[in-house]
C-alpha distance (Angstrom), angle and dihedral (degrees) to the residues before:
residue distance angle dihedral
X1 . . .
X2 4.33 . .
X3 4.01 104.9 .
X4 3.65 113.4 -149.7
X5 3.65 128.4 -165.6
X6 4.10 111.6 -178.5
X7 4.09 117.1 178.1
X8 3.20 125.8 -149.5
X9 3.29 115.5 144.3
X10 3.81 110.0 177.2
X11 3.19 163.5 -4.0
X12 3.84 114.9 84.2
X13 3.23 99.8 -132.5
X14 3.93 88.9 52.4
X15 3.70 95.7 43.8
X16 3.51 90.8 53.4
X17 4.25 89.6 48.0
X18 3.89 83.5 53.6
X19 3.92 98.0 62.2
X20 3.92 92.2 90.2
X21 3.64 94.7 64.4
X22 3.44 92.1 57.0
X23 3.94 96.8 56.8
X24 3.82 85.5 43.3
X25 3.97 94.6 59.9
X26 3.66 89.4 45.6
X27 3.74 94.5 46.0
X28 3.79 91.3 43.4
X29 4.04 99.6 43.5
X30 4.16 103.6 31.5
X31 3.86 88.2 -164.5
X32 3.85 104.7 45.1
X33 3.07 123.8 114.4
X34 4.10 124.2 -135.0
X35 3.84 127.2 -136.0
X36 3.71 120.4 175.0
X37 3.76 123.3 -176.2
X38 4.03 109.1 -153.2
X39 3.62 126.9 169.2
X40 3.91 105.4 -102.0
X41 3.83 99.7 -105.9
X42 4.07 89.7 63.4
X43 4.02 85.2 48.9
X44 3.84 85.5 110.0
X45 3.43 108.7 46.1
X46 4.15 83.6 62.0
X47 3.58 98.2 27.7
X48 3.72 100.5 106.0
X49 4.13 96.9 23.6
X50 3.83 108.1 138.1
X51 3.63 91.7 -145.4
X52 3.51 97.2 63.0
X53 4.01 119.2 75.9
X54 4.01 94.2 -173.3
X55 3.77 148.5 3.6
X56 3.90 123.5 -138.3
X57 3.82 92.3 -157.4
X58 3.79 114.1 -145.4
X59 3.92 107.4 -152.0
X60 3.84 130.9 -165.5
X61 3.77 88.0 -102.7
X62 3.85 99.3 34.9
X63 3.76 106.1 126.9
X64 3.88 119.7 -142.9
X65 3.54 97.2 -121.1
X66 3.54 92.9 53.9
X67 3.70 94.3 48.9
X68 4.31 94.6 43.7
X69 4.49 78.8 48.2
X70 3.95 89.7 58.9
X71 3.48 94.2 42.6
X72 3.83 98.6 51.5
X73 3.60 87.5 47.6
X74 3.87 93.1 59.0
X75 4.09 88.7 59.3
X76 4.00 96.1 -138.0
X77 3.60 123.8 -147.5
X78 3.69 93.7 -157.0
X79 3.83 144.7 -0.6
X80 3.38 135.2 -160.7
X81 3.46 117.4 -165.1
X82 3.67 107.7 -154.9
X83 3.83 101.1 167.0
X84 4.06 94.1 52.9
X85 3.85 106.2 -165.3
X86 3.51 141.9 130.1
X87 4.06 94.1 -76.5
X88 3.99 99.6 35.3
X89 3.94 84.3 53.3
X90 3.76 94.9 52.1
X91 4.37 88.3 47.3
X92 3.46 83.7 51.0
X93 3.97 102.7 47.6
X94 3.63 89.2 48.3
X95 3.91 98.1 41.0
X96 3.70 102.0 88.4
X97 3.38 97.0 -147.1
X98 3.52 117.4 154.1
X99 4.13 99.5 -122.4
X100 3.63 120.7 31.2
X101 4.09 118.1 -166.7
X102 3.93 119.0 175.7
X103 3.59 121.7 -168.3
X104 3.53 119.2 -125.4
X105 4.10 124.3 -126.4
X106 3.93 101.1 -153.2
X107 3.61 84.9 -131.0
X108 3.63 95.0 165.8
X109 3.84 96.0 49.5
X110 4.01 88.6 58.4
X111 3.58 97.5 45.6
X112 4.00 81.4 51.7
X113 3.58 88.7 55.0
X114 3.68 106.8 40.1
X115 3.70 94.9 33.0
X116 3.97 98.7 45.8
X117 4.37 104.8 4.5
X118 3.82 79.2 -117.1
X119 4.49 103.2 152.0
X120 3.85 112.2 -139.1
X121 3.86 117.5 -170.7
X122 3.59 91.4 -125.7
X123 3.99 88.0 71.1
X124 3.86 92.8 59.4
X125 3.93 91.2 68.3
X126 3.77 116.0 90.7
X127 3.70 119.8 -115.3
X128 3.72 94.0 -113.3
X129 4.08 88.0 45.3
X130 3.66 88.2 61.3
X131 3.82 96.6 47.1
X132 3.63 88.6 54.7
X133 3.54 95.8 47.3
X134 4.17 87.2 67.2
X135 4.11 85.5 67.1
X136 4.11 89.7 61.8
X137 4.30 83.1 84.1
X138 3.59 84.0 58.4
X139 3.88 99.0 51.1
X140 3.81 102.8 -98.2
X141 3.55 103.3 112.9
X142 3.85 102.8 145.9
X143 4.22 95.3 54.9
X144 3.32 105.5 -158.6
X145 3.95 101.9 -151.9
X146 3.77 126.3 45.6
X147 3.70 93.7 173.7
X148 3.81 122.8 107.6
X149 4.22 112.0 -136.2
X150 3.43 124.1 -164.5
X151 4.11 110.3 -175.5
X152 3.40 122.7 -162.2
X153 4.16 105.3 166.0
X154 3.88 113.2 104.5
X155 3.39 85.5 -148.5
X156 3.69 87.5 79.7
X157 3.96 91.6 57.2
X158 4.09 81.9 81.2
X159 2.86 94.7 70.5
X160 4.09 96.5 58.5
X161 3.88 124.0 65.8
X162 3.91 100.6 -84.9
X163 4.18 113.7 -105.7
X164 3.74 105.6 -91.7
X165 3.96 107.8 -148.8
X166 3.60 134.9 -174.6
X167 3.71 122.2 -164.0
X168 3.94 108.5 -165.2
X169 4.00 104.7 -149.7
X170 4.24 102.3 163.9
X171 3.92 95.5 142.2
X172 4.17 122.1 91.3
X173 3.39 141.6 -48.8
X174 3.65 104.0 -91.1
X175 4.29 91.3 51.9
X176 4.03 85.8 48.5
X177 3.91 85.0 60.9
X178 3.96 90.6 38.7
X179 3.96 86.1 57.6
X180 3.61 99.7 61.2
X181 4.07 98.0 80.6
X182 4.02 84.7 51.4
X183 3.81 81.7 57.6
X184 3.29 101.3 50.2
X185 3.19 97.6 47.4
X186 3.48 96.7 54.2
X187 3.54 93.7 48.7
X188 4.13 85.8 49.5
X189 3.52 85.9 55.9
X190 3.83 100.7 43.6
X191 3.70 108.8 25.7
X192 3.70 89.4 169.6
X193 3.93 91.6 48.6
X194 3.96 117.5 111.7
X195 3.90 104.9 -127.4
X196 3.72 122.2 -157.7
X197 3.90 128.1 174.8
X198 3.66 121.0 -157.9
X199 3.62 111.6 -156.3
X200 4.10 153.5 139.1
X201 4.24 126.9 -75.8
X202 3.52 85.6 -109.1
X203 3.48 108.1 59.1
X204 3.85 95.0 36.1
X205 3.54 103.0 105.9
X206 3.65 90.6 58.4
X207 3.97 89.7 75.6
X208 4.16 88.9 31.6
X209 3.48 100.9 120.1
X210 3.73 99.8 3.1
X211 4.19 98.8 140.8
X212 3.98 90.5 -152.6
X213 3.95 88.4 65.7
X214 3.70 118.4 86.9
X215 3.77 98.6 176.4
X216 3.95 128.9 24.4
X217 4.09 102.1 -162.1
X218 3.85 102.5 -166.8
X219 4.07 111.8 -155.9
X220 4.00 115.8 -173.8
X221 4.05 90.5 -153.2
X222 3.95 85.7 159.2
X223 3.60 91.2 48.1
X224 3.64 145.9 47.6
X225 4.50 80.6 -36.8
X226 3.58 87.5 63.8
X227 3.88 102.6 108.1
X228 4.13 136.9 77.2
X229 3.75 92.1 -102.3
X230 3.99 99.5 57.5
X231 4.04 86.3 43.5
X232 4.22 79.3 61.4
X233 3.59 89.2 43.9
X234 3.73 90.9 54.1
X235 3.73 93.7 42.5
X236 4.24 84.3 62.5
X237 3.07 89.0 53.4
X238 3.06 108.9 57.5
X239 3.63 101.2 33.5
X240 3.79 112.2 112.8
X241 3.53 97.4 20.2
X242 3.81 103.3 81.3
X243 3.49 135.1 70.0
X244 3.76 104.7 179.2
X245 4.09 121.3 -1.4
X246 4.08 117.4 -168.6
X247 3.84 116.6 -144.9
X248 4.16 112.6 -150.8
X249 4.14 78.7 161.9
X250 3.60 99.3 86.5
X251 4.15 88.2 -160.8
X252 4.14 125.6 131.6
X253 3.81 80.3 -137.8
X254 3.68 94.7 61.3
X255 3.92 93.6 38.5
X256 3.90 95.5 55.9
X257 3.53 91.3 40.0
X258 3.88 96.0 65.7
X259 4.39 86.9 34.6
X260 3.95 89.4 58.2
X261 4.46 85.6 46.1
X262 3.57 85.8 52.1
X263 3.67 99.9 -134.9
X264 3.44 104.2 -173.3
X265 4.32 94.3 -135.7
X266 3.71 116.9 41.4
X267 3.82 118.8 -168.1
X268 3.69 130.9 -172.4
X269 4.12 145.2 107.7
X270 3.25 129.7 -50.3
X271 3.85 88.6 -118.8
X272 3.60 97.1 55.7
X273 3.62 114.1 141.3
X274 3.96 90.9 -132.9
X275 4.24 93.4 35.7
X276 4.05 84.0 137.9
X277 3.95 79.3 71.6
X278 3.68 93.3 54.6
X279 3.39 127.2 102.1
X280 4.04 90.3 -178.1
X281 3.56 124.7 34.0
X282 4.15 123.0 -178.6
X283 3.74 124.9 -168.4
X284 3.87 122.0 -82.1
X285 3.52 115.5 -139.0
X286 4.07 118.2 -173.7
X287 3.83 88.2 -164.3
X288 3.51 89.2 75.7
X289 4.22 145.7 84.5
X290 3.30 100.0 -103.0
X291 4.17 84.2 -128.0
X292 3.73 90.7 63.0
X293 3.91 92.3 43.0
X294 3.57 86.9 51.3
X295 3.50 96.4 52.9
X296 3.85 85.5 55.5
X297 4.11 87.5 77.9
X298 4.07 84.6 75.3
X299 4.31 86.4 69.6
X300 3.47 89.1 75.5
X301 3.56 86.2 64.3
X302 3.44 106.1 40.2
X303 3.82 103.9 -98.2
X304 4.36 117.0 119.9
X305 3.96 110.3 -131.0
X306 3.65 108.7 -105.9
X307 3.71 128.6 -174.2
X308 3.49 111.6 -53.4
X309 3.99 125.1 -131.6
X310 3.56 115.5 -157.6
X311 3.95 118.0 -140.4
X312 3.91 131.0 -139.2
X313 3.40 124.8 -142.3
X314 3.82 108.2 -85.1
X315 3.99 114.5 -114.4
X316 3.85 126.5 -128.0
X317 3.92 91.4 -166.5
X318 3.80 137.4 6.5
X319 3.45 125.6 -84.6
X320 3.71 112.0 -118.0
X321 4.01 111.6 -136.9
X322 3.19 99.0 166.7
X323 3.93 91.7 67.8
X324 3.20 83.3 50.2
X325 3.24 107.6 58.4
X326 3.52 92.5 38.5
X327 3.78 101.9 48.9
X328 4.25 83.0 50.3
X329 3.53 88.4 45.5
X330 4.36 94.1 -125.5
X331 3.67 107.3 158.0
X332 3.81 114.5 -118.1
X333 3.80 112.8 -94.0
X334 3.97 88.6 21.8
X335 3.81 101.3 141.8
X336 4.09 107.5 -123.0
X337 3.92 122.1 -146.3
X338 4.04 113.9 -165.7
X339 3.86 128.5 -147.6
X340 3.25 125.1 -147.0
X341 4.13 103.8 -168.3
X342 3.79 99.1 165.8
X343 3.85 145.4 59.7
X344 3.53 138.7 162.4
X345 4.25 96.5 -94.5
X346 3.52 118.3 56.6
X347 4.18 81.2 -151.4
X348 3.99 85.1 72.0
X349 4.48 101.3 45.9
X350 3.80 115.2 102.1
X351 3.42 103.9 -142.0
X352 4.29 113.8 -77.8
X353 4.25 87.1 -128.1
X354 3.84 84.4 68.2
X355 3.51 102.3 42.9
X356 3.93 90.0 51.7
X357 3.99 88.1 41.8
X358 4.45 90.8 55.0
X359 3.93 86.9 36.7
X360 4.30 94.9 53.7
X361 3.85 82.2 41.0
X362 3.31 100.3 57.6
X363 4.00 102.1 33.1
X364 4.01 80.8 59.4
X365 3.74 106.7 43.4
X366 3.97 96.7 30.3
X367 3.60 101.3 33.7
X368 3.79 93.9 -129.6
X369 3.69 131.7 143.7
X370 3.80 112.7 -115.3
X371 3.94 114.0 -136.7
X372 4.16 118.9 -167.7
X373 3.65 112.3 -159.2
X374 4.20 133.0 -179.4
X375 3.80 137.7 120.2
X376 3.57 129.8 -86.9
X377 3.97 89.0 -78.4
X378 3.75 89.0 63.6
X379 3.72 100.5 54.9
X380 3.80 92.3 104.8
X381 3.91 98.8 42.9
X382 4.06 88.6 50.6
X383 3.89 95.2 40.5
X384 3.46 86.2 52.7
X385 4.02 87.6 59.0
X386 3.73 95.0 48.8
X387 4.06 93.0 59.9
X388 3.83 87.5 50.7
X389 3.96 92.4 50.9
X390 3.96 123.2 87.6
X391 3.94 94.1 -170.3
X392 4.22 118.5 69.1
X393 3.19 117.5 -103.1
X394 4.00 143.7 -160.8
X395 3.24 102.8 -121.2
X396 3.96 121.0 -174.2
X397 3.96 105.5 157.8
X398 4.25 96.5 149.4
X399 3.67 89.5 7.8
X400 4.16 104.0 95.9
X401 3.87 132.1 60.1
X402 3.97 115.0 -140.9
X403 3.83 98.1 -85.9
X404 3.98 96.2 50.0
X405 3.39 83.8 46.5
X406 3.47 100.1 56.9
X407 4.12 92.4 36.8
X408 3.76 86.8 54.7
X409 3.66 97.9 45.3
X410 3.92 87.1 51.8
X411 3.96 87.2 58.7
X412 3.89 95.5 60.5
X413 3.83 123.2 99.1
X414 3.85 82.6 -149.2
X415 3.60 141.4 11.8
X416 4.07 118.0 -157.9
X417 3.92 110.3 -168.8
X418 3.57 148.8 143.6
X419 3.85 120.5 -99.2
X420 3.98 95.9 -76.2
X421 3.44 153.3 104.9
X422 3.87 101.0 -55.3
X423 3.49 87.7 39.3
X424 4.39 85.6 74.4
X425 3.68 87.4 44.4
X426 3.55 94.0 61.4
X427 3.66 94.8 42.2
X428 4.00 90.6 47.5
């Protein structure tokens, strides 16, 4: 398979006047395979152009050096530089590609003209003529389309291999629940798009079920996956598969992961501890939920955050509360208030004494039944608020899978907790 990388960056007008070429290459070479890089505000106009197999996307605060890195990664056959200045020429130089062909601007002949009215016969070839003239050092020297195309119908993305993203999600349970608006949205946005998430045992069942989801990859990072040799094992993997991944895990481990797959379009924050291994980075901003600064990944291609909607776990059967509450012996209609004592940094724990203080307070003047939640991990942070507490309490820390969990968590009037996992659930 050819690999073709053609530049043009900007202007509309001259973005548009490029869109022959592209049919040309793919009409000339059946199996190549046609990269444009565009400045992001033309994104549209070629966005849904079956001609074109990929977009390097050249944002306002795109640096060159990360843009020449991407490129030189893809190994292109040929370029074709049909912008020709100062920063096309350096991506070029640097590309490595095999062919190089630059268009060239007649500059002279317009100077001629506008300086002195003097008519060159370079200025009586059309724009788009003179782009397509560049493919003659490739072998096309009849073109057989002059006319510019601009498609807009989504209909015509059927016609194109769908998108095949992979959004790498390996951190905790509350940033698996945080993820889910970033999938929907890119399934919203692509509904013919293969989505797969790469993630941890732990956090699995919060995509179980999720319809939007084509592919749950589970990686035990923590466990026996832990070690420099199953990261390369990974990185086989998934190389090939992927067009474009998104990284809401800000982690070097996650970054070099998807640079050693070679996935052509790498998107994360700007903060990311493996940015170098990045061929997109957005702007991270603490101010925000981390499910709208999440969503921000989609800017890199093209797509405005919009108000995110966070998923639960889907389901398979019903929860039943009423054996619940009968073989705990809650009263029906008795509201329920859940705890939350634990989470993963001891940085982020109130203290247990105040927990069981606010839980014997409110069991006494509210007449509620106090529930304590957590994981197996939390066992001695919520033990620790049950010898502190005069009232009884339920106590469940270790006792609930994900779904009962998040069924129970849905039945309480109020939910006290640390910043954690739970913590998302009851928010979702």
């Amino acid at each position: 398979m050819t690999k073709i990388l053609v530049i043009r960056f900007s202007s509309l007008g001259d973005v548009v006047l490029a869109t022959p070429v592209f049919r040309n290459l793919k009409e000339k070479y059946k199996d190549c395979e046609v990269t444009v890089a565009v400045k992001g505000e033309y994104v549209d106009v070629l966005s849904w152009n079956p001609y074109i197999d990929h977009l390097f996307v050249l944002w306002e605060d795109t640096s060159l050096l990360s843009l020449v890195r991407a490129v030189r990664q893809e190994k292109f056959d040929i370029l074709i530089d049909l912008h020709n200045n100062l920063r096309s020429n350096l991506v070029s130089f640097f590309s490595g590609a095999r062919l190089k062909i630059r268009y060239r601007k007649d500059i002279l002949a317009r100077r001629l003209f506008v300086k002195r009215k003097i008519k060159t016969p370079e200025l009586n070839r059309h724009t788009a003529q003179r782009y397509l003239e560049t493919l003659k050092m490739i072998g096309i020297d009849q073109p057989g389309n002059f006319k510019p195309e601009i498609f807009f119908d989504r209909a015509v993305e059927q016609k194109r291999p769908p998108l095949r993203f992979l959004v790498v999600q390996t951190a905790f349970l509350g940033d698996a629940v945080l993820t889910t608006p970033l999938l929907s949205s890119l399934y919203n946005h692509f509904p013919t798009c293969k989505i797969s998430v790469l993630c941890t045992p732990e956090i699995k069942p919060i995509f179980t079920g999720n319809q939007e989801i084509g592919e749950i990859l589970v990686m035990d990072k923590r466990g026996k996956e832990s070690g420099i040799f199953s990261l390369w094992n990974w990185a086989q993997r998934l190389r090939g598969r992927y067009d474009i991944v998104l990284l809401p895990h800000r982690s070097f481990r996650s970054a070099f992961l998807v640079w050693l797959a070679g996935i052509p379009k790498r998107i994360g924050f700007e903060n990311s501890g493996g940015k170098i291994f990045l061929t997109d980075v957005v702007p991270f901003q603490w101010e925000m939920h981390d499910s709208n600064r999440n969503l921000r990944l989609l800017e890199a291609l093209g797509i405005q955050a919009e108000e995110p909607v966070l998923k639960l776990p889907a389901r398979e059967s019903p929860f039943d509360f009423k054996q619940f509450c009968d073989s705990h012996h809650i009263p029906e209609g008795k509201m329920l208030i859940g705890m939350n004592p634990g989470s993963m940094w001891k940085t982020k724990r109130w203290l247990p004494e105040y927990f069981a203080q606010v839980a014997d307070t409110l069991q006494k003047e509210r007449n509620c039944q106090v529930i304590l939640f957590g994981s197996d991990q939390d066992k001695t942070a919520v033990r620790s608020v049950c010898s502190f507490m005069k009232s009884p309490v339920i106590n469940l820390c270790g006792k609930t899978d994900l779904k009962t969990l998040t069924s129970l968590i849905s039945r309480c009037s109020l939910f006290i907790t640390n910043d954690s996992g739970p913590m998302h659930l009851a928010s979702a």
